[in-house]
DRENPAKOL-116550 format. One record per residue (C-alpha): x, y, z. Coordinates in steps of 0.1 Angstrom, whole numbers, padded with zeros to 4 digits, always signed. Layout:
BEGIN
XYZ ...
END
This chain:
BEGIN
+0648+1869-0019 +0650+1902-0038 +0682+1922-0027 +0667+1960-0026 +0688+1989-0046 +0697+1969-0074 +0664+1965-0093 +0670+2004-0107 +0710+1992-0118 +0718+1987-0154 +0731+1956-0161 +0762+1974-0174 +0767+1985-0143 +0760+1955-0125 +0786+1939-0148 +0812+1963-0140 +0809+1962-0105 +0813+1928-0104 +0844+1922-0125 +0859+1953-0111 +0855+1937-0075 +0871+1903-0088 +0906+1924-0095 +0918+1922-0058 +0919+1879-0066 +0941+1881-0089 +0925+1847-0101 +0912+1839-0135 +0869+1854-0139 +0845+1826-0135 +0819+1832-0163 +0799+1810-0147 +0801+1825-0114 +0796+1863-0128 +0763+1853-0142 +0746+1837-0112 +0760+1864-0094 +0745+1888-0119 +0711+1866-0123 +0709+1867-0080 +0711+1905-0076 +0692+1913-0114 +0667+1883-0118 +0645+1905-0140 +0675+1914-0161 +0668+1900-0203 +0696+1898-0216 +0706+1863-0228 +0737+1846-0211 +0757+1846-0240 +0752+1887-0244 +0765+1890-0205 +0794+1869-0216 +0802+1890-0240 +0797+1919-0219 +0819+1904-0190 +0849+1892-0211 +0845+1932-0226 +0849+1941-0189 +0876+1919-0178 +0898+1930-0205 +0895+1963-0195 +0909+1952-0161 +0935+1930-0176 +0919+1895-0162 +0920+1867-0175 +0883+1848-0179 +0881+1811-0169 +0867+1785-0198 +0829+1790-0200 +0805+1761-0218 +0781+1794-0221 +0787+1803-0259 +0795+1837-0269 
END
């Protein structure tokens, strides 16, 4: 199932949203969980898992969270 509005989203954006919405928590950023979440709403989306890793760890420092142990290399 395709989730409509978010084909046209950047995967920056996506990213951003995402973390940004994880603040309220206060619990440590499941990599993991950020890129299915990611992969669900962008399934078309190429960037490799370890460049959204990357790009989520960026993100969650901005917010000051901390990111929860990931087996996905960066």
């Amino acid at each position: 199932m395709r989730m409509q509005g978010y084909e046209s989203r950047l995967p920056t954006d996506v990213v951003n949203h995402y973390v940004h919405s994880r603040v309220a928590y206060r619990q440590p950023l499941s990599l993991e969980r950020a890129i299915l979440a990611i992969r669900t709403v962008l399934p078309d989306c190429g960037l490799s898992d370890p460049k959204l890793v990357r790009m989520l760890q960026s993100a969650a420092a901005k917010y000051h969270l901390e990111v929860e142990g990931s087996k996905i290399r960066s």
